[in-house]
C-alpha positions in Angstrom: 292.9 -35.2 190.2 294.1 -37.7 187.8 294.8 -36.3 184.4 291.5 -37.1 181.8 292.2 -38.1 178.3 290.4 -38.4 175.5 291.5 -40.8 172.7 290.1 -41.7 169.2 291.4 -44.1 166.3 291.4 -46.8 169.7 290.6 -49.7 167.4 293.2 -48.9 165.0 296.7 -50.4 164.4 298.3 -47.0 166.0 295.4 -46.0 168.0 295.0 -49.2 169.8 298.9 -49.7 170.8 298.7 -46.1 171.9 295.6 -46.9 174.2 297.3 -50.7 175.2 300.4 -48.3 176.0 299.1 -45.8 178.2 296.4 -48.3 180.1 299.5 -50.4 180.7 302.1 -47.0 181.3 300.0 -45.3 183.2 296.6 -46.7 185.1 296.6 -44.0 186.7 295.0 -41.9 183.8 291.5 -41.3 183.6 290.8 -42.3 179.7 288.0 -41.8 177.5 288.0 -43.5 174.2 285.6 -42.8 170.8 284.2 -46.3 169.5 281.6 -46.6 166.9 282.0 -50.4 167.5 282.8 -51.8 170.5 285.6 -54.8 170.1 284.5 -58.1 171.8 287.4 -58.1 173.9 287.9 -54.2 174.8 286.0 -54.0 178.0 287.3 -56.7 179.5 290.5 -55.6 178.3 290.3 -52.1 179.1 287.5 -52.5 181.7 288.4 -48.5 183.4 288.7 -47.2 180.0 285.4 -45.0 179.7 283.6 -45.4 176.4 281.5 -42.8 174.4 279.7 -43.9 171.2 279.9 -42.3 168.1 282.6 -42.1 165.1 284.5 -39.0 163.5 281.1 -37.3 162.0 279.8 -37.5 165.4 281.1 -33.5 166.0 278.8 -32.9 169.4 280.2 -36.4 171.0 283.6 -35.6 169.7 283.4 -31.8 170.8 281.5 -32.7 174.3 284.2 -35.8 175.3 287.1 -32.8 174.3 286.1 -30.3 176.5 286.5 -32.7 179.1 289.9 -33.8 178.5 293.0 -32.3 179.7 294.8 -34.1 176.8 293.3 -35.6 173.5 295.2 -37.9 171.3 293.4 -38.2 168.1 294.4 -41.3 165.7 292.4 -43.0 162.9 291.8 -40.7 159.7 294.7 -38.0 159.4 292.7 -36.4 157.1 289.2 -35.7 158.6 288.4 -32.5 159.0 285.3 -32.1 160.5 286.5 -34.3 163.6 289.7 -32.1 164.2 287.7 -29.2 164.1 285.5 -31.2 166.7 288.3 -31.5 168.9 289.5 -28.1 168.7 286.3 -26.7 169.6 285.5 -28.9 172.4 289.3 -28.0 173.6 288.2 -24.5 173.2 285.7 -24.6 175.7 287.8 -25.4 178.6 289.3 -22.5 181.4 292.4 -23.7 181.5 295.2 -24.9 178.9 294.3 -28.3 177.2 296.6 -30.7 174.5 295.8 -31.7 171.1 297.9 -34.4 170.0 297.3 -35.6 166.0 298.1 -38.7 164.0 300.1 -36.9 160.5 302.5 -38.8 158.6 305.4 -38.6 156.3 303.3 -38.9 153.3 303.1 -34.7 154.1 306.7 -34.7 152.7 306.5 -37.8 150.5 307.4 -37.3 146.4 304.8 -39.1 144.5 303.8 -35.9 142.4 307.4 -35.7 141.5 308.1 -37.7 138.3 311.8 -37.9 138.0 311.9 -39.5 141.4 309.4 -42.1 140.9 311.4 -45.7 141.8 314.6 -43.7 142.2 316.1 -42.2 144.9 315.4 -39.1 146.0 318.6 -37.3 147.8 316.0 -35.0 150.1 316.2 -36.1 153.6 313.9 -34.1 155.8 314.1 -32.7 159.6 311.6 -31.8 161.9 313.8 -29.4 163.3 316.1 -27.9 160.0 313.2 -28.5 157.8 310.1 -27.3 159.9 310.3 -23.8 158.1 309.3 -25.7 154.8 307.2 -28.4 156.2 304.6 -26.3 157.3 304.6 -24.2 154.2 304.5 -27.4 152.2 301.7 -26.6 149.1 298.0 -27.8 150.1 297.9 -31.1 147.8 300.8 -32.6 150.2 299.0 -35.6 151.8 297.7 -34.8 155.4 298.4 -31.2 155.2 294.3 -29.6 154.8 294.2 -31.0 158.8 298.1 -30.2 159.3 297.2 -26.5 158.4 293.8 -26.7 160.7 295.8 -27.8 163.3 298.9 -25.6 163.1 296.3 -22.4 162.3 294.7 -23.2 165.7 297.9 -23.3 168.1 298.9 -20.0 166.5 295.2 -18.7 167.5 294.7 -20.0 170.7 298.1 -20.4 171.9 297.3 -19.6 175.1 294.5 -22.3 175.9 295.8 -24.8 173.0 298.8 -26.6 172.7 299.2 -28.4 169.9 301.5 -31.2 168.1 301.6 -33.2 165.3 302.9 -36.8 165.2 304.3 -37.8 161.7 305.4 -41.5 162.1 307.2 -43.4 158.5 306.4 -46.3 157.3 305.6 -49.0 160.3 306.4 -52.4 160.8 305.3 -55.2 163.7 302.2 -56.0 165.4 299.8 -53.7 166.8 298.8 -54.7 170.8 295.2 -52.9 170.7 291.4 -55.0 170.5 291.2 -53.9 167.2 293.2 -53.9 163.8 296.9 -55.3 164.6 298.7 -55.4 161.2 300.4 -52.4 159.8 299.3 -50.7 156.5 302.3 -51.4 153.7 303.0 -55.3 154.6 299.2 -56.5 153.9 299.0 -53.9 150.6 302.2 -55.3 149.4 301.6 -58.9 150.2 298.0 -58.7 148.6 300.0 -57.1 145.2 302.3 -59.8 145.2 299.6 -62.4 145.5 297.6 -61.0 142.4 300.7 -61.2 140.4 302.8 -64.2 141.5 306.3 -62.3 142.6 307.7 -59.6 144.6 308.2 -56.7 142.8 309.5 -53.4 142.7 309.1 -49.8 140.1 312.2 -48.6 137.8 315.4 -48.7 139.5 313.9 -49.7 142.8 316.2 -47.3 144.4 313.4 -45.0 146.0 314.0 -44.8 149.6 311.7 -44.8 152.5 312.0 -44.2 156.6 310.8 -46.8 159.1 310.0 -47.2 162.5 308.7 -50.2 164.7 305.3 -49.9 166.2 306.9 -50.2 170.0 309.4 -47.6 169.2 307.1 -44.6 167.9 304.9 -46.0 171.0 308.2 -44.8 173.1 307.5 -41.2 171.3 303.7 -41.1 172.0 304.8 -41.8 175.6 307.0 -39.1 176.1 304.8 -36.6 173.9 302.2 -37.3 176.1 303.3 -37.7 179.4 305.1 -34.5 178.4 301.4 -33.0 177.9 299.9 -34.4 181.1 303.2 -32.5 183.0 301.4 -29.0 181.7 304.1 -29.2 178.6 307.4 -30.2 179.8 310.4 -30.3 177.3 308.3 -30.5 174.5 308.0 -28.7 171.6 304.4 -27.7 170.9 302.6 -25.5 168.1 304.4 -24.5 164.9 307.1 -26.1 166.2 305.4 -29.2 167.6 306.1 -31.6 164.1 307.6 -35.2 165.4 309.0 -37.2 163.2 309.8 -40.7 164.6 312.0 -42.4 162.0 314.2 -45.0 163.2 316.1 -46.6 159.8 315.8 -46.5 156.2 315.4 -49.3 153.1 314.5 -49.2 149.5 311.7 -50.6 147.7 314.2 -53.2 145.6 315.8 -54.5 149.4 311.8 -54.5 150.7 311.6 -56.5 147.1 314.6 -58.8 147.7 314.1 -59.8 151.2 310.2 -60.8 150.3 310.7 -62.6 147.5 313.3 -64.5 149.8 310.7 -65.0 152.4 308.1 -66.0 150.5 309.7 -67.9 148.3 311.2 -70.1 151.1 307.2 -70.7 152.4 306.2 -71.9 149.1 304.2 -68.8 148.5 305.5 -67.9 145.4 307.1 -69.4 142.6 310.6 -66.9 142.6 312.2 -65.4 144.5 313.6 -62.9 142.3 311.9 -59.6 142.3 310.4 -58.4 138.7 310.8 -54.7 137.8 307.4 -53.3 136.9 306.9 -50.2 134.6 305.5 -46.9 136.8 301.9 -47.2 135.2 301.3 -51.1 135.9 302.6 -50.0 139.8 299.9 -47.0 139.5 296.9 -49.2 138.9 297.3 -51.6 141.8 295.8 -51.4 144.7 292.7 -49.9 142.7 290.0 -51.1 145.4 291.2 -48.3 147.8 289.8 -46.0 145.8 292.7 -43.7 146.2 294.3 -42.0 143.0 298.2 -43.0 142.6 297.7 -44.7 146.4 300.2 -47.8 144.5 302.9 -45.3 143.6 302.9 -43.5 146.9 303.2 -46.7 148.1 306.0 -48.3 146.4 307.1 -46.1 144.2 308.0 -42.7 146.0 310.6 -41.7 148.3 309.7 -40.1 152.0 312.7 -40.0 154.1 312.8 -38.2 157.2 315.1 -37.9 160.3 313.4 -37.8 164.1 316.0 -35.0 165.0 313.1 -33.2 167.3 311.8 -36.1 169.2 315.5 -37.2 169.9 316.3 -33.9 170.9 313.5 -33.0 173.5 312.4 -36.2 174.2 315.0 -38.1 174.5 314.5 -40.8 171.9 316.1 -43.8 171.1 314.9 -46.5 169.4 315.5 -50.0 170.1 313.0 -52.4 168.7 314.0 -54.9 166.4 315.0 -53.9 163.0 312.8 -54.1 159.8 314.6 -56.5 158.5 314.3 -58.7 161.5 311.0 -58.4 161.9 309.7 -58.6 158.3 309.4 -62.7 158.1 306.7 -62.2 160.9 305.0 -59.2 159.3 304.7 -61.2 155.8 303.3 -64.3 157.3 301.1 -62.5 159.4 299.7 -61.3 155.8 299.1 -64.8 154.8 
């Protein structure tokens, strides 16, 4: 029988190259994907890709499409809970063991609530491996971690029937290859900032510091993870231990600054080139249509560094897409 997944987030910039990935990996899945809205181009697409309506307060769809899954990959919203708790019950149901793999992030073990380290560099560089003891003890106002601790509670419970993992991908950079969205989440915020106020920019010093990874190389971790699952577990790590990091390179938010203002300066998009150096509490009130409080100084003000020591480890990763700074011209004018 071929092995079933279930897959949400599918019109998402992760989501979506996950589900292009696999479809294109691995036809012989059988996959079942969560769409509220159905892209105009998915079916023909994706036209063996089964489709169940409903989005992530849908909890009998979302539980009933789980239980039927030998492996769910759930993207989108890392910090839904009533969806996660969807999954898990649905996953619950079945006789025999069943995977839950879940979109985190670094933002778990990002700064922002730390002062002193606000646009300077922070010297903390965390492991999934020599670090896991204190990432999943991290205190419950760490970003992602009320479905992190869901998640992690479960595999504990249920290890048995439930194995679990935890993606927690950096900062991304490149296009997205799904029907839906295709841009990443920190070029478009920063480009629409730097439209508002004429120039690059970057908080204090500049000198806070945060991990990257290309879209196609955390793609080459979702592959492994989850052919890893379909194989009833294989190398993988799984449950408390299950955290994957998928860093790939580092830069700070005055280099991010630099190279834009180049960039954008050179299409006539700006008037400078030169970065300007913005006090902490103008940074803190951009990006206020998000709705998000301090959403502007996680974004380019706080550190989040983090080392893929797991996934390189059991996994065997290796990045090898092209580097940030190779690929940002296209990123910005993708923006535009």
């Amino acid at each position: 029988m071929a092995p079933r997944l279930f897959l949400t987030g599918t019109t998402g910039y992760i989501g979506g190259t996950v589900l292009d990935t696999l479809v294109s990996k691995h036809p012989e899945y059988e996959i079942t994907a969560l769409l509220r809205n159905v892209p105009s181009t998915f079916t023909s697409r994706y036209p063996k890709v089964n489709i169940v309506k409903g989005d992530y307060d849908s909890a009998d769809v979302i539980s009933d499409a789980a239980s039927k899954a030998d492996v769910v990959v759930h993207s989108g919203n890392s910090d839904h809970e009533p969806s996660i708790k969807a999954l898990i019950a649905g996953l619950l149901k079945r006789d025999s063991a069943s995977f839950l793999i879940h979109l985190g992030g670094t933002g778990v073990v990002a700064d922002w609530q730390q002062p002193d380290y606000l646009g300077h560099v922070n010297p903390k560089v965390w492991s999934d491996t020599e670090n896991i003891e204190e990432i999943i003890s991290l205190p419950d106002e760490a970003l992602h971690r009320n479905v992190d601790k869901i998640i992690l509670d479960a595999g504990v419970q249920h290890s048995d029937k439930l194995k679990t993992a935890i993606i927690c991908p950096p900062d991304i950079y490149g296009s997205g290859r799904g029907a839906g969205r295709t841009k990443s989440v920190y070029f478009p915020a920063f480009f629409e900032e730097i439209k508002k106020l004429g120039t690059s920019f970057y908080p204090g010093e500049g000198t806070n510091t945060r991990s990257w990874v290309h879209i196609e190389d955390l793609m080459i971790v979702y592959a492994k993870l989850i052919e890893a699952a379909v194989a009833g577990g294989g190398n993988a790590n799984w449950g408390k231990e299950g955290y994957y990091f998928a860093s790939s390179q580092e830069a700070s938010q005055f280099d991010i600054a630099k190279a834009t203002g180049r960039i954008l300066h050179r299409h006539g998009l700006i008037s400078s080139s030169e970065p300007k150096q913005l006090p902490l509490d103008q940074v803190d009130g951009m990006m206020s249509n998000w709705k998000i409080p301090h959403i502007s100084t996680y974004m380019f003000a706080a550190n989040s560094r983090t080392r893929a020591d797991r996934a390189k480890a059991v996994l065997s990763y290796q990045p090898h897409a092209p580097s940030l700074w190779d690929a940002l011209e296209a990123d910005l004018l993708a923006c535009k």
